[in-house]
N, C-alpha and C positions, 0 to 999 in steps of 0.2 A: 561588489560595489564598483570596481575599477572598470567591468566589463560594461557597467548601464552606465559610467559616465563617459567614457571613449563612442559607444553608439549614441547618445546624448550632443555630445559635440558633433557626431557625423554629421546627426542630421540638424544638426543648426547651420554645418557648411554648407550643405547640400541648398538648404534653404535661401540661404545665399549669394547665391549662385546663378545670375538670368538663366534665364532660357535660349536665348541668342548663346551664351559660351556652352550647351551641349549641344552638341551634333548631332546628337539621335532627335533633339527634337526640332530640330529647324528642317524646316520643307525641302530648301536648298540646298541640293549636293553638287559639289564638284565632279567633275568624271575625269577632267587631267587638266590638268596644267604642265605647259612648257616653257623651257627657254632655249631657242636655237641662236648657238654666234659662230656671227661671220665677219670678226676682226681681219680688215679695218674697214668694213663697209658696215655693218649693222650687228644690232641684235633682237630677235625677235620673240616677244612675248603672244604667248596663245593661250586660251583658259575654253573648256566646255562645262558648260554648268546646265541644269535644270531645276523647275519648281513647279510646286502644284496650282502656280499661278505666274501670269506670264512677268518673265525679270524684264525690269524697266530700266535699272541703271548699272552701269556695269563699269569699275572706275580702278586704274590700275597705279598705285604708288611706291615712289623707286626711290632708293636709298645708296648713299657709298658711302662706306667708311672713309670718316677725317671730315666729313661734312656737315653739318647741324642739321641743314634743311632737304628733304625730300624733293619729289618733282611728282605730279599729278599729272594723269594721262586719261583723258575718257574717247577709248575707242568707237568708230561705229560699230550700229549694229541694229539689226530688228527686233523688237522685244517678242518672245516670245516663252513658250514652257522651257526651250529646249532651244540653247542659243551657244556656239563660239564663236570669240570675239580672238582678233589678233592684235599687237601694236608692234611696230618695228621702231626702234629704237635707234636712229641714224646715226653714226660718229662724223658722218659728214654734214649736219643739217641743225645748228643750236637750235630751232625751232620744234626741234623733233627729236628732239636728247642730248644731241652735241658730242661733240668727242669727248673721249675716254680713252688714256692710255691703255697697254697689256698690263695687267697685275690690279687693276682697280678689282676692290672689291666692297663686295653691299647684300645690300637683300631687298625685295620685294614683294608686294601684299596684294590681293583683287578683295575690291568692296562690292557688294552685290546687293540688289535689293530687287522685292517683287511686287507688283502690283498690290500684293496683300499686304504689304507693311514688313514683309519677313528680311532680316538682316543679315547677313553672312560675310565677317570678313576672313580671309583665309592666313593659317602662320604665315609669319616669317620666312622665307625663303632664302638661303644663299646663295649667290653668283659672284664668279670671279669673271673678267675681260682678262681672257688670252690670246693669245697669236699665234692660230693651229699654219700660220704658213710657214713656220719654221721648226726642224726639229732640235729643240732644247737638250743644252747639257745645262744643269743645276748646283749650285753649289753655298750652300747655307746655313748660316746659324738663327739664336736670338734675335739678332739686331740687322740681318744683313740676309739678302739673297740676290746672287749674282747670278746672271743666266745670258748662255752666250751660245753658238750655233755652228759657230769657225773658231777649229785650234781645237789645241789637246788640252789634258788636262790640267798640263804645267802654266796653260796660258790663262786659264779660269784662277788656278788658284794663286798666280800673278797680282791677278787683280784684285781678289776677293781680300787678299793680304794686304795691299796698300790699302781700299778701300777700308777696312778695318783697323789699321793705324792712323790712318785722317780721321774718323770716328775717335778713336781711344782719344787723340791728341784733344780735340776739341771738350772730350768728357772732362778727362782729368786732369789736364792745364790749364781750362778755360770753366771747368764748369757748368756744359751744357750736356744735361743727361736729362734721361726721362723722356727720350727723343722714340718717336714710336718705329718700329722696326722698317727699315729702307730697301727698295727692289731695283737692282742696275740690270736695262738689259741692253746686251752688246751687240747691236748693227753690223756685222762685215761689211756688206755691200752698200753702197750708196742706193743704187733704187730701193733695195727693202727696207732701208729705213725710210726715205723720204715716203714712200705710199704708207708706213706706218702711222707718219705724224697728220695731225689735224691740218684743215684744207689751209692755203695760203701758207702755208711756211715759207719763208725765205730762202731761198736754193745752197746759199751759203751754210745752213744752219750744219752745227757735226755737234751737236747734245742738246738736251733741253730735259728739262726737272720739272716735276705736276710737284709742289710741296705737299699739297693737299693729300693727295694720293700717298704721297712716299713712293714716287716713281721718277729716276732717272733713263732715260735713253741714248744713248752715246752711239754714234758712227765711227768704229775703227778695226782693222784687223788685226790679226796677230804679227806679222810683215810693219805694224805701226805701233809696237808695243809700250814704249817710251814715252811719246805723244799719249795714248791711250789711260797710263796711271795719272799722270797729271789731269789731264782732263776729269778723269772718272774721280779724284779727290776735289778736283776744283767744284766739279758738281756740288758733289755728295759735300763740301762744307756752306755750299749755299743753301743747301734743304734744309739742311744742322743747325744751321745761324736762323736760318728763318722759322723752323720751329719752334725756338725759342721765342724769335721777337714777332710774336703772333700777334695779330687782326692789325688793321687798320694803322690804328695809334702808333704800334710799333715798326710798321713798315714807313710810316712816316718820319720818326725819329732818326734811325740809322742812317749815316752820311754813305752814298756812293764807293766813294773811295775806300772807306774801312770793310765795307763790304767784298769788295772785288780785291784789295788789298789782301786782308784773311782768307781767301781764298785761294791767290797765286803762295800765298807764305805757305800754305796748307798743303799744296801741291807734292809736295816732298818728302821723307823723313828726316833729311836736315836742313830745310825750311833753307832749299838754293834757290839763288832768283832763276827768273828763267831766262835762257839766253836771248831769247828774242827780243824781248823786252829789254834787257840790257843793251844790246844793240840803240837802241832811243831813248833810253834813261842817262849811261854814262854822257853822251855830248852835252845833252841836256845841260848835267852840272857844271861842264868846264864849260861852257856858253853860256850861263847863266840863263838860260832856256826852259827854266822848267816851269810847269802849270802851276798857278795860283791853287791851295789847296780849297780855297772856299769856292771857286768855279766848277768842281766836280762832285760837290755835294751833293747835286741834284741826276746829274749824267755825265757820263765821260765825250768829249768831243767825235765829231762825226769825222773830221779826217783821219783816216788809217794811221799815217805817221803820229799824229798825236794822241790817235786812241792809244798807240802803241806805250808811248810815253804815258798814257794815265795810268795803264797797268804798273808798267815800273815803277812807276815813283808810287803810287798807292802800296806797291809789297812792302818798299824803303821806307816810308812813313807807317806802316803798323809794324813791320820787323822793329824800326826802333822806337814805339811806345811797347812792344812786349819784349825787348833785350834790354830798354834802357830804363825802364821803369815796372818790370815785373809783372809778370801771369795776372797777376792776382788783382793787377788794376786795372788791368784792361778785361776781366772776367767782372770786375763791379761796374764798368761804364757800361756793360753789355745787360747786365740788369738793370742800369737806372734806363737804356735805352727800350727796355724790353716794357717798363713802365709808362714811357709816351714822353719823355722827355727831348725838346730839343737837340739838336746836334748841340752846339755851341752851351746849352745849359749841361747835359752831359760829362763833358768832356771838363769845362769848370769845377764842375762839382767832383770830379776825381781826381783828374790832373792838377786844378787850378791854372786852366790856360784854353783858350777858347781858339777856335780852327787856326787861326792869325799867328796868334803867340804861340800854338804849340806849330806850326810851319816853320818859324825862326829857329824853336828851338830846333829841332829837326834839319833844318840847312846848316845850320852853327855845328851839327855832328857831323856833315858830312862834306864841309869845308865849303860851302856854296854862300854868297853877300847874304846878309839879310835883306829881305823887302821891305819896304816902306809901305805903312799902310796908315789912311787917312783916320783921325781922332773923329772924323764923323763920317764914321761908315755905313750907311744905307743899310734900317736892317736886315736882318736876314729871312729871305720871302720865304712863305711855309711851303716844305719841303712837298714832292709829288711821289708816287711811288717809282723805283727805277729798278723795280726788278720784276716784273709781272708777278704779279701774288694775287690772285683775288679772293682765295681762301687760304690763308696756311693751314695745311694740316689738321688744324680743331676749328677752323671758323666757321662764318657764316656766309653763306654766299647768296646771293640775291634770286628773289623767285622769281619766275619767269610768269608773266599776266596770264591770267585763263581765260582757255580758250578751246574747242574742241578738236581731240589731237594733241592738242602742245600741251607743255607743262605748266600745273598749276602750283601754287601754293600751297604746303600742308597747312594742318593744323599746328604743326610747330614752327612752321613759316609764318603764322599766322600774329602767333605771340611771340616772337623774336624781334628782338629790337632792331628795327633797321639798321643799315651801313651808314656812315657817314655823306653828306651830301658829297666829298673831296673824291670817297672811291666809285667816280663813274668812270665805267671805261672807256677809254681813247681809243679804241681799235675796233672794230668788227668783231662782235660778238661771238663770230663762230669759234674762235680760238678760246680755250677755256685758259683757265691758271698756266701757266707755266713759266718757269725759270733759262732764262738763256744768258751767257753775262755778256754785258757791251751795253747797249742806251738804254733806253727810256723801257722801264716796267711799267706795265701798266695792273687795273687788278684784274684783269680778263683780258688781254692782251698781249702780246711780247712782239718789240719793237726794239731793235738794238742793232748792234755792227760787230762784227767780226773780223778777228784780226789773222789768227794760227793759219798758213798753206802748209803745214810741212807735206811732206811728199806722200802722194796718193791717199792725202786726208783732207775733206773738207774742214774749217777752221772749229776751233771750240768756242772763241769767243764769237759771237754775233748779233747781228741787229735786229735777232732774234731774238727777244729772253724769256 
């Protein structure tokens, strides 16, 4: 009896079951598909298929991980029984895929159809974007993979080690975990990074972060070692924060300053300021010199010396909301901010003291006048992105119109709620997501200023983000 009902259920599966999902009986066979890469110029997808009646559409959809929505591609071609079709996939061209760091990875699909009405689409396919121009040393866990080209072992595992203390610090003092796992890869050379990064980079730029991706890039050698941990933690807590404070809403909420602030604090494992920025912070306070904190809410100023001064005083004003009033409240303002909350309602609602009042208290710790600020203060204008984010990590990022050749729309593009009218980007489209710290983020842009020359290093901070 067990045996007639197990073959009973078989073929009720079977039954089940179109005919489009077996193989054996669709007209349509594949004969190969490829993917050839040639980071940083291209990658190129190829399919050979046939049918017992000529394929008339032939439609290729690309996917990465950390993204919602795919990208649609309908290659040329002549329809016939017996047809390949190519698509090259440009990192320099947004119209034709757009860049993509090393370490991106995804998968890809060909939809095919024939004049008969026959459908065939093909699995999943994985691909990762590598950088075959460099020969990789590796070094990785869980949560982390560092990969570097110059230097020994002791200099990979340098970094891999801070990198993973700036992670730890952020999990379990602050709260932010469940962060998807992060790829640093380390530049020696100035030309091989800058031909790595997308077109239009800013010549200053010495890092930049894809959130989305979970990919940092940094420019330093081992000869720059010092410079190098800082940097690669200051990153790696901007991908970290921004993980958390995902899509739109929350890019909107977090002030400038707390961001780039927890960042230089993060720098270190005893959370030391950094000397540069001290150099422009200390006169600041015995001058009574320093920046307005609600003027930086939005971006830090474009002049060098006073960018230099927004780093400082940003470390000085989150060192002392987390020294002088505990982890664990500055780990709740990061959730209400993570929810879409105002800067100023935020910080209220934890503190009980909105950017103004907690400035005072904050100069009253560090012996600096109080300011005076007017009882009808102008409110505060809704915030714009200042750190190029156009997709964190899990979002949504916006489809590209169809068109033949370019990317369309999927199906889950399709049913995805649009972006907010606020995230249009400011920049040239060609630049995807990335993180740079200095001015204006945008959500498909980085635009910022850069401050760090130490020797024989282009800066980390820039007007790149």
């Amino acid at each position: 009896m067990r045996l007639r009902i197990f073959l009973f259920g078989a073929v009720i599966a079977l039954a089940l079951v179109s005919p489009s999902a077996l193989g054996a009986q669709s007209p349509i066979v594949v004969k190969s598909q490829t993917l050839d890469m040639n980071f940083p110029r291209a990658m190129r997808f190829t399919i050979q298929a046939e049918s017992s009646a000529p394929l008339q559409e032939l439609r290729l959809t690309v996917w990465q991980h950390g993204v919602a929505l795919g990208s649609r591609f309908t290659p040329p071609f002549t329809p016939a029984k017996n047809v390949r079709a190519t698509f090259e996939w440009d990192f320099q061209s947004f119209s034709s895929g757009g860049y993509l760091p090393p370490g991106t990875r995804g998968e890809y699909t060909w939809h095919l159809v024939d004049a008969a009405g026959n459908v065939l689409d093909t699995p999943r396919t994985s691909y990762i974007v590598s950088d075959p121009t460099q020969k990789w040393s590796v070094l990785s866990n869980d949560d982390l993979r560092v990969s570097w080209y110059v230097g020994d072992a002791a200099f990979g595992a340098a970094v891999f080690e801070r990198a993973i203390l700036a992670r730890e610090f952020l999990a379990k003092d602050l709260g932010i975990e469940n962060v998807d796992a992060l790829q640093v890869f380390i530049y020696a050379d100035k030309q091989d990074f800058f031909e790595s990064l997308p077109p239009f980079s800013a010549e200053w730029t010495g890092g930049r972060t894809f959130p989305e991706y979970g990919v940092i890039m940094i420019n330093f050698a081992p000869d720059n070692l010092d410079w190098g941990l800082r940097a690669t933690s200051h990153e790696l807590s901007h991908a970290i924060l921004h993980a958390k404070i995902r899509g739109t809403i929350g890019e909107l909420s977090i002030p400038h300053w707390l961001d780039e602030g927890l960042a230089v604090y993060n720098e270190t494992n005893d959370h030391a300021p950094d000397a540069q920025f001290e150099e422009a912070f200390q006169p600041a306070v015995r001058h009574n010199a320093l920046i307005p904190l609600r003027s930086m809410q939005l971006r830090f100023p474009d002049d060098s010396g006073q960018a230099q001064l927004a780093y400082g005083q940003s470390f000085s004003v989150v060192k002392f909301m987390i020294e002088e009033y505990g982890k664990e409240k500055f780990a709740a303002l990061l959730d209400i901010y993570e929810k879409g909350s105002s800067p100023d309602e935020g910080l209220t609602a934890v503190y009980g003291m909105d950017q103004d009042e907690l400035e005072n208290a904050w100069r009253k710790k560090i012996g600096a006048p109080p300011r005076e600020f007017s009882s009808a203060r102008l409110p505060t204008l809704a915030p714009r992105p200042t750190y190029e984010f156009s997709s964190p990590l899990e979002t949504v990022t916006v489809a590209v119109p169809q068109a033949t050749s370019t990317p369309e729309a999927t199906r889950a593009a399709l049913l995805a709620t649009p972006p907010p009218a606020s995230a249009i980007p400011a920049q040239a489209p060609q630049i995807p997501v990335s993180g740079l710290c200095g001015g204006v983020l945008m959500l498909s842009g980085i635009v910022a200023f850069t401050l760090r020359r130490p020797k024989n290093q282009i800066p980390r901070n820039t007007n790149q983000h």
